[in-house]
Short mmCIF file of the C-alpha atoms (twelve columns), coordinates in Angstrom:
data_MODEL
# 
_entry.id   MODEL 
# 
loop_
_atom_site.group_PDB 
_atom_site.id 
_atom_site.type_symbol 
_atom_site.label_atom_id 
_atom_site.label_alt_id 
_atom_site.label_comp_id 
_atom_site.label_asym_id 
_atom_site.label_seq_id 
_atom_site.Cartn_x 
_atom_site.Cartn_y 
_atom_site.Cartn_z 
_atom_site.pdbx_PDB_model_num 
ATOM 1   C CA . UNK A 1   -34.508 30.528 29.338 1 
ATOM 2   C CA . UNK A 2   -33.109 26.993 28.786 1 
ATOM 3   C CA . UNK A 3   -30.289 26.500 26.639 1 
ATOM 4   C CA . UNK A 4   -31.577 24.817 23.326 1 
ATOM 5   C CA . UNK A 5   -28.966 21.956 21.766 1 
ATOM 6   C CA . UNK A 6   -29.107 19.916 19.077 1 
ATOM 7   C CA . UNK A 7   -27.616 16.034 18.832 1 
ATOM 8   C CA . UNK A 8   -25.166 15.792 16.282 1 
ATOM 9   C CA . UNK A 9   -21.914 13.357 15.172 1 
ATOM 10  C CA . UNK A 10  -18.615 14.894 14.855 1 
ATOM 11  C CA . UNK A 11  -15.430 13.121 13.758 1 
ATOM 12  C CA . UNK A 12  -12.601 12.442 16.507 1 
ATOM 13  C CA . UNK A 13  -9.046  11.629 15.570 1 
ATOM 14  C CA . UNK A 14  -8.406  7.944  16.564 1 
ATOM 15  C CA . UNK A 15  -5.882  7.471  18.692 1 
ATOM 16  C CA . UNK A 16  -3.189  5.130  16.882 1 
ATOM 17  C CA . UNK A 17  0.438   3.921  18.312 1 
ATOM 18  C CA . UNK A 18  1.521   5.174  15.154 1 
ATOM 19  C CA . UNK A 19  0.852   8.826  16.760 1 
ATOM 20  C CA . UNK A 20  4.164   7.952  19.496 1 
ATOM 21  C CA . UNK A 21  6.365   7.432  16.145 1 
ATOM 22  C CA . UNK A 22  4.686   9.824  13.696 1 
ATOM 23  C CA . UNK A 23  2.502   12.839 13.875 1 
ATOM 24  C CA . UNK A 24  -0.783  12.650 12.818 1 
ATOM 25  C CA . UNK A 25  -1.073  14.340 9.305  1 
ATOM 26  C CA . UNK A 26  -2.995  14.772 6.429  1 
ATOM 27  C CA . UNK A 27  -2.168  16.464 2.884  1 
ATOM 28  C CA . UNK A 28  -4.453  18.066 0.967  1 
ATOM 29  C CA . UNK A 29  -2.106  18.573 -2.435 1 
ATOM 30  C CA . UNK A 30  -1.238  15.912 -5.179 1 
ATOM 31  C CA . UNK A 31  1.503   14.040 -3.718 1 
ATOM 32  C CA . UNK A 32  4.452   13.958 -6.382 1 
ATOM 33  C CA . UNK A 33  4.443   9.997  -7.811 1 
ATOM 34  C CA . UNK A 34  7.913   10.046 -7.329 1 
ATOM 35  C CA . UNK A 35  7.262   10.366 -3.694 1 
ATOM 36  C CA . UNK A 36  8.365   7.459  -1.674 1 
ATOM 37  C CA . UNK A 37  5.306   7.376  0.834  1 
ATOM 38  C CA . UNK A 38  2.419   8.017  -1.052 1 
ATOM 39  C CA . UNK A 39  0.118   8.239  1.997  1 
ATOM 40  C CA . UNK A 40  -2.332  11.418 2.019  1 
ATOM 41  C CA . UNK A 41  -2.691  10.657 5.672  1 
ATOM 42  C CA . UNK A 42  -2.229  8.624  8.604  1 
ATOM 43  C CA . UNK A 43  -5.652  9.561  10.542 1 
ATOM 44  C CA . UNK A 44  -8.469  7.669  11.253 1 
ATOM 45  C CA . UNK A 45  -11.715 8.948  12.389 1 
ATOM 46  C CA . UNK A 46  -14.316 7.750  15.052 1 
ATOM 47  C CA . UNK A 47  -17.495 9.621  15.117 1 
ATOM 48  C CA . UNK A 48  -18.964 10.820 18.507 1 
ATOM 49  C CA . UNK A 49  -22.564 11.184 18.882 1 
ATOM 50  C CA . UNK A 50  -22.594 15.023 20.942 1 
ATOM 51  C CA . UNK A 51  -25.208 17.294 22.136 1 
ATOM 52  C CA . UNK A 52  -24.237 20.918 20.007 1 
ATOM 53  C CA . UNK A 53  -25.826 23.894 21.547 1 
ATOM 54  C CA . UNK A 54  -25.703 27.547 21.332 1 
ATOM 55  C CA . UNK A 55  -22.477 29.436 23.206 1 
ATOM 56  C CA . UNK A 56  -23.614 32.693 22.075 1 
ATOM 57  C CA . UNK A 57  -26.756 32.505 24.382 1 
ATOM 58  C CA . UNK A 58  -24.048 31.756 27.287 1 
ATOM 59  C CA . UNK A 59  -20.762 33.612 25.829 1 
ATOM 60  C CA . UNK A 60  -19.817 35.311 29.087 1 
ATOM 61  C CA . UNK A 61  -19.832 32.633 31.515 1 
ATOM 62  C CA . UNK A 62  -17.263 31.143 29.117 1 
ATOM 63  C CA . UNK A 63  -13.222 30.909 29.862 1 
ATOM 64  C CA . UNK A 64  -10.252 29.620 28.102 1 
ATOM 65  C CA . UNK A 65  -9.170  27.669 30.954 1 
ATOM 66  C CA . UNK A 66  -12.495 25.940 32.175 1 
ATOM 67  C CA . UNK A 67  -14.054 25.130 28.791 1 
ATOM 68  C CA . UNK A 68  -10.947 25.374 26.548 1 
ATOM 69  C CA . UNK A 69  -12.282 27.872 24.293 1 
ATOM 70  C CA . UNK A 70  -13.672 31.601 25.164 1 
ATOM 71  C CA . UNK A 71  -15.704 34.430 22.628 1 
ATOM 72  C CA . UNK A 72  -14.198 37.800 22.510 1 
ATOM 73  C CA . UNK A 73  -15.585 40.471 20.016 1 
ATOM 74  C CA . UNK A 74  -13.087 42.306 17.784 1 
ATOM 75  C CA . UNK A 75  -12.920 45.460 15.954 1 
ATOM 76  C CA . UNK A 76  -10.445 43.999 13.360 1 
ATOM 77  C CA . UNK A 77  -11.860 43.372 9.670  1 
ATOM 78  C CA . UNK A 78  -10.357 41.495 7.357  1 
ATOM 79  C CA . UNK A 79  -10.486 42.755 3.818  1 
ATOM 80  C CA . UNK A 80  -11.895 40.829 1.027  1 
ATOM 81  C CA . UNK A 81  -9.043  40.240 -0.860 1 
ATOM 82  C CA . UNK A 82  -6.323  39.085 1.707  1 
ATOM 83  C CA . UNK A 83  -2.589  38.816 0.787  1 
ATOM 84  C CA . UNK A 84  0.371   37.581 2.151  1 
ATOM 85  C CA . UNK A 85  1.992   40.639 2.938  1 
ATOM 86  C CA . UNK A 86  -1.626  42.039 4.619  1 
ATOM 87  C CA . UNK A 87  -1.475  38.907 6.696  1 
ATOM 88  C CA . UNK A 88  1.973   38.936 7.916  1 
ATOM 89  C CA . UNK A 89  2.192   42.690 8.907  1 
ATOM 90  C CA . UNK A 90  -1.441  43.395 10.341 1 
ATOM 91  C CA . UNK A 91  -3.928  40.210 10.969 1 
ATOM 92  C CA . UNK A 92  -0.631  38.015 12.585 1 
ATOM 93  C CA . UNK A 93  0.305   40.644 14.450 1 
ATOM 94  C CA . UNK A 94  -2.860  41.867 15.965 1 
ATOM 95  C CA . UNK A 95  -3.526  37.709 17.022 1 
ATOM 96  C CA . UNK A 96  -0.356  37.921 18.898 1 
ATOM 97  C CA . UNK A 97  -1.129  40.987 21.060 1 
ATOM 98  C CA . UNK A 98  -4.558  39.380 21.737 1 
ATOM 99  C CA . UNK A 99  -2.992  35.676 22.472 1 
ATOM 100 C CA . UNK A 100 -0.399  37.602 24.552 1 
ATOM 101 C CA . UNK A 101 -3.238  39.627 26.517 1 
ATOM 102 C CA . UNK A 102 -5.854  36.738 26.853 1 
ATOM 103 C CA . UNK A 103 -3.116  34.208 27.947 1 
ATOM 104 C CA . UNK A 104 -0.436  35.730 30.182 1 
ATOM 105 C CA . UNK A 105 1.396   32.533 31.364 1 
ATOM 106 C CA . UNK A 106 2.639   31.364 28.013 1 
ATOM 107 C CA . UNK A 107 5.580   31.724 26.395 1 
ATOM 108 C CA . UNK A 108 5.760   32.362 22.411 1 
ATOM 109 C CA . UNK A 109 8.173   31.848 19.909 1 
ATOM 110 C CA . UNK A 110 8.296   33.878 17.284 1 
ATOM 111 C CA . UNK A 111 7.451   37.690 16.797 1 
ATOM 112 C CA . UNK A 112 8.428   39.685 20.470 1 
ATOM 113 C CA . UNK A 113 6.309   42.136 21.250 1 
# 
């Protein structure tokens, strides 16, 4: 079966020499007006015309470090009303063990394990 796609645009970040001085950023809250930089961002966009097509048909053949993403099917459910507390001491947790099994050459700061 041939892998079915779809043409599409997506937005890219635009590189800027601003990037070498300043991250890239972008706020998504009223910005106080007594703030001195009143900028909401810094980004600018440049769309990319791609071809989008189905992973799922091709999921296996798919690794982290050849195609910078991979699919891996969990048993972990979130609950429908998510708190801080639920995602601090179970969700955060459980994406560390499976960053720590999936990627074994890393370090991490943070939580030890």
């Amino acid at each position: 079966m041939a892998i079915q796609y779809v043409h599409g645009t997506v937005n890219y970040i635009k590189w800027k020499s601003l990037y070498e001085i300043e991250k890239p950023f972008q706020i998504f809250t009223n910005i106080p007006p007594d703030a001195v930089d009143q900028r909401d961002t810094n980004l600018e966009w440049e769309p990319h015309d791609i071809e989008i097509y189905d992973a799922r048909e091709v999921e296996e053949s798919l690794e982290l470090d050849t195609h910078g993403f991979t699919f891996r099917h969990s048993p972990f459910a979130l609950p429908h009303q998510l708190t801080k507390d639920y995602i601090e001491s179970q969700y955060l947790p459980y994406v560390e063990q499976l960053l720590r099994k999936e990627m074994k050459d890393i370090g991490f700061v943070g939580h030890a394990s």
